[in-house]
Structure formats: C-alpha cells, structure tokens
N, C-alpha and C positions, 0 to 999 in steps of 0.2 A: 669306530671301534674303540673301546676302553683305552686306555692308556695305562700299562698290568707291568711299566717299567717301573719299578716298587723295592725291589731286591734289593741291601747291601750284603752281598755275600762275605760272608766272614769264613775265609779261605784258608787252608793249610793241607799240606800232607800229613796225613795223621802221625801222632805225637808230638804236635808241634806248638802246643798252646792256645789251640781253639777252646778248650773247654776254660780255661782263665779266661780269654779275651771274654767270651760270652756273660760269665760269671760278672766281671768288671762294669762291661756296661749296663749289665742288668741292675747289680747293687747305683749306676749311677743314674741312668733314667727313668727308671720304677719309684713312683710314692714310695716315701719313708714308710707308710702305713703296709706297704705291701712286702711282706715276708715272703724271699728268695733265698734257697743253700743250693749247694747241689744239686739237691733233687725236686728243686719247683722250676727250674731254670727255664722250662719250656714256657712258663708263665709271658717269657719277656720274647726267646726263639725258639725256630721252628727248623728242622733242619730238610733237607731234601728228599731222605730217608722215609719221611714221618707213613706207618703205613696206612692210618685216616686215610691220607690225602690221598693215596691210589687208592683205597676202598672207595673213594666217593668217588677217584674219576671213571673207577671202572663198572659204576653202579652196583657192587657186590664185595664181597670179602677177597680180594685182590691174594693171591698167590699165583706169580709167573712160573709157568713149564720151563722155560727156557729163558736166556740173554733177551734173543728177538722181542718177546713179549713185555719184558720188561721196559725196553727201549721202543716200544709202540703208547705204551701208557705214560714214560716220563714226563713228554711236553707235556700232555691234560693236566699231570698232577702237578707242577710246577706253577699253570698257569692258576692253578686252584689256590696254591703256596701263595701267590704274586696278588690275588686279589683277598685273600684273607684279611688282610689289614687295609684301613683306607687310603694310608699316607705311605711312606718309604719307613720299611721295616728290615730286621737282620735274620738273615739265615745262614745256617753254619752248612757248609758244605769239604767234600774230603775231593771230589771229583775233579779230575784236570779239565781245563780246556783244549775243547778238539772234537772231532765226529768221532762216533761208532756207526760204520754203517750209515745210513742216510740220518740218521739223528744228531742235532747239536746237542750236548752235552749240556752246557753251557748258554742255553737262549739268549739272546740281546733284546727281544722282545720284552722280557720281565725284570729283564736285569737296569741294576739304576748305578750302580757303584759295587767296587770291592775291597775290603780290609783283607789283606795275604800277609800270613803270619808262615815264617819259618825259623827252620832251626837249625844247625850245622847238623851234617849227618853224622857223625859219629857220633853225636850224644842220641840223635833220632834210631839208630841201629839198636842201643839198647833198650829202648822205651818199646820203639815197636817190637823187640822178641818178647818182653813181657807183657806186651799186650795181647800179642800172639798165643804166647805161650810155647814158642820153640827156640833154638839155640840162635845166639848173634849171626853165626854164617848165616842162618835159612834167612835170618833178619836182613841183612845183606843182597841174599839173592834176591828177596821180595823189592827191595828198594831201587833195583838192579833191572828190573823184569817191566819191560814196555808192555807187555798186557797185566798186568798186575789189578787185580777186579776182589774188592769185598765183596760177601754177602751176607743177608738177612735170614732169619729165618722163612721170611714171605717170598725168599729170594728178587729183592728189593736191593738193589747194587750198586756200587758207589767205583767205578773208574779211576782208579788211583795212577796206573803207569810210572816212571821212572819217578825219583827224586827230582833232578837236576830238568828234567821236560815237563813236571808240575811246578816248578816254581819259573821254567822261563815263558810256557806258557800262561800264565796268569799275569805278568810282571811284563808281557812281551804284547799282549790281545791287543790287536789293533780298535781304538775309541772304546777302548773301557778304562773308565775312570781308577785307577788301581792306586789302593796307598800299602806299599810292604811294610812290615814290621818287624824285626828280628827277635825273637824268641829270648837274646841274650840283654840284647839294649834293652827289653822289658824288664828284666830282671835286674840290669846295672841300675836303672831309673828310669819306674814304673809312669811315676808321675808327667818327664819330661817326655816321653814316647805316647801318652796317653793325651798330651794337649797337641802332639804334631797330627795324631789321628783326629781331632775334635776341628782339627782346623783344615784339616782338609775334606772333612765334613758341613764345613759353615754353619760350627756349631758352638754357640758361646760356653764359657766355663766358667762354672759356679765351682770357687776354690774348697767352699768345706764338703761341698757332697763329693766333689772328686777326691780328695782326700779319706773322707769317707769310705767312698767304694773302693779303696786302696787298701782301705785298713781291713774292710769285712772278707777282703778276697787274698788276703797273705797266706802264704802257701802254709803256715804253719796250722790257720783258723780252719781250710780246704781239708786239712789232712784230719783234724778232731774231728768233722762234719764225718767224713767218712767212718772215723772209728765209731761213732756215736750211735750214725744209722747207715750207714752202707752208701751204698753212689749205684742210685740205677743203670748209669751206660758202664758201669765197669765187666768188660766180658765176664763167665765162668772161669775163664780158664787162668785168669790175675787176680792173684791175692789180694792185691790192693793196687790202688789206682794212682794214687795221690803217694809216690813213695819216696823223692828227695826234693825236686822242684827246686834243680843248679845248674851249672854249666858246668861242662867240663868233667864229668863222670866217667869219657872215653881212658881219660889216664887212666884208671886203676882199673876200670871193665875190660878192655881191648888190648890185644895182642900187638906183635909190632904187623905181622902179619894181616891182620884186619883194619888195620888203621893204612897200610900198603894198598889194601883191597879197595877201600873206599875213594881213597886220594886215586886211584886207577881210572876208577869208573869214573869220579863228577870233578876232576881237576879244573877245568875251564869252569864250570859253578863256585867251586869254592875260588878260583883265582877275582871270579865277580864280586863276591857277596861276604867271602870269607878270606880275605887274604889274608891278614893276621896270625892266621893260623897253620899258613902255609910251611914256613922254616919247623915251627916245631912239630907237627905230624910227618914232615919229610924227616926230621933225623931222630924221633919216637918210630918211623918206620924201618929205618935204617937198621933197627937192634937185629933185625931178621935178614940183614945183609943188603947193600948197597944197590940191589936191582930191586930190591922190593921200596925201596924210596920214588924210585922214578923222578922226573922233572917237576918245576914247581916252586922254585924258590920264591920267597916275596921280592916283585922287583923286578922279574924276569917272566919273558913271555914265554910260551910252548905253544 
C-alpha cells in the first residue's frame, strides 16, 4: 500500500495565526518567480475543508445531509489531501484531535508531522467574536463548548471543541511528531521561532529568503493586501480580517469579568503554556471582586 504519511499539519484553534504561519512559509519555499498574497495561498496549501477534495471522493458535487455523512467521506477525502503532492506537504487544519463516532479526525495514516500554533485566549475571545460576528460572551461560550463544530456551506466541518482540549490534544498525541508555536513569541521574534520550526523540520535555512518571507508577510503589508483586494477566507460577516495583529488587546477589549470567565474555564492551560500571564489577569479580574479572580497565582499550583 502507498505510503500517504505526507501531511505537516499546520494546526491551531482558530484565530490563532494559522493564516500567517501559512503566508510565511509560502513566501519562503515557493520560487521568487512565483507570486503569493493572500489570496493565491492555496498555490503553496491546502487545507482539510477544501470542498474539490470531497467532490472527488465522493465522485459528485459533495453536499452532506448531515454530521454522519460528512464523517463517512472525511478519510477518502483526506487520503485524496495526502496523496496530492508527492513529497511531505502542509495543510492547514482548525480540527482537534480525537474520534467522532467511529471516525479519526485526525488519521496517522496521512499524517507525517504537525506545526500547532496558539494563542492565549483572551486575545483569541476577541478575534473569534469578530470572526463570528457576535459578542465576546457567545465568543467565550464557543471556546468553552466540548462540541463546538464549524461549518461550510457544503456542510463540510471542521471539530473545533474546547480551547484548552485542542491545544492538549495536539501537543499531548501519542507519536506525533508536534512542534508548538505561540502566537506571541511569533510576533516578539518572528525570525527566532521560524528557525526553531525549520529545525525541527530538518530543514536548512537560507538567511535572506527567510528574511524575505518575514518582510512580505508583516502584518502591516497582510493588512494593505486586504484593503487593496479583499482576503477570500474573510467570513461575510467581518469587516475586515487583518485588523491589529498584537498581543495583548484583552486589556482595553475585556471586562474584569470576562477575563474572570476565561482564567475559570482553562486555568491549568494557561498555568502550562501561559503563566506569565497569570498575576496580571488574576488582579485585572479582581476589579469585578475578589471571587471572580479565583486561584492561579504565578508560582503556585491549584
């Protein structure tokens, strides 16, 4: 049988800087000659979504009735994903790992490796309402919510589940190759995070093309692309897609209340992956009164 381990999945909860990472490597392993923005990006990936790929596995114009149907067709169309290129290629995926039902979400059959990109949630609570298009709370309970499921127009669905349960399953998969990246240290120093992925890739580095692909994909150049011609994946319901591209937006967005909310829900995540952060969202939550802090000091277990 083929050998269709092919995949590096380029991983995240959405809002969390998958459409950069993609952007990045596109500008760095694509010919010069070949012209990528925004909206050619599929030139380089392909993502799990793409609905080609279940029209061809399902030999017709693929529109699922239901979940079930959907997750009958995913392996074919995945393994269709996995053999499109001949070497190890990237695909962007939003999906946790874990079953639905008798299905792996997640194959190890196609899969070769994964780049898992996150981001603290409280900067992710505001990103996802305006991607949604509803208020930070419902953004909250979305992030909050173990079935938590997109969908497509071809009703074509992407498995999201909790915050804190996509990022330890991904980050936790027994023999998969996983290299995390945080959303922030990208943005403190793009360059220094972009050669610890390359190397965990066994992939050498050409200093001016990555620099290069550093300079074409600064959030400033991402955000003219958009004014100029639009961003195909930006939903209808988001003004604009590309809107600060910082850390740290919870301060002036979020209540003390909501910041209470969050530290509630994924305290043992952020004590993982965000401690730093811990003292000041604990007495930023505090302004809504000393029960809506909860535990969590940096330094201290719960």
């Amino acid at each position: 049988m083929k050998d269709l381990r092919r995949i590096v999945w380029i991983s995240s909860f959405p809002k969390s800087g998958n459409t950069w990472m993609r952007l990045l490597l596109a500008h760095y392993f694509l010919p010069k000659e070949v012209e990528v923005d925004i909206n050619t990006i599929n030139r380089f990936t392909t993502s799990d979504v793409r609905q080609d790929f279940f029209d061809r596995a399902a030999g017709r114009s693929f529109q699922a009735q239901d979940v079930e149907e959907w997750l009958a067709m995913r392996p074919k169309a995945l393994r269709l994903i996995a053999a499109s290129k001949p070497g190890f290629h990237f695909v962007k995926t939003h999906s946790l790992i874990g079953r639905m039902g008798d299905t792996v979400l997640i194959p190890p059959e196609v899969t070769a490796a994964a780049l898992y990109l996150l981001r603290n949630p409280f900067d992710v609570a505001i990103s996802l309402a305006r991607h949604q298009g509803v208020d930070i709370d419902q953004a909250i309970e979305m992030m909050a919510d173990p079935n938590a499921v997109n969908g497509s127009k071809g009703n074509i669905y992407e498995v999201v589940g909790r915050w804190d349960s996509h990022i330890s399953g991904w980050t936790g998969a027994n023999g998969l190759a996983c290299h995390p990246v945080r959303y922030e240290d990208m943005l403190a120093d793009t360059e220094r995070c972009v050669r610890g992925l390359f190397g965990f890739l066994n992939s050498p580095v050409e200093d001016g093309q990555l620099r290069r692909a550093i300079r074409l994909t600064r959030f400033s150049e991402l955000k003219k692309q958009e004014q100029n011609s639009g961003f195909r994946e930006r939903p209808k319901t988001m003004p604009q897609f590309f809107a600060r591209g910082t850390a740290g937006a919870w301060r002036e967005d979020l209540t003390p209340t909501q910041v209470g909310r969050i530290r509630s829900e994924f305290l043992p995540t952020l004590e993982k992956w965000y401690p730093e952060m811990l003292d000041e969202t604990r007495e930023f939550a505090a302004a809504a009164g000393p029960e809506n802090a909860g535990p969590g000091n940096a330094g201290t277990s719960t």
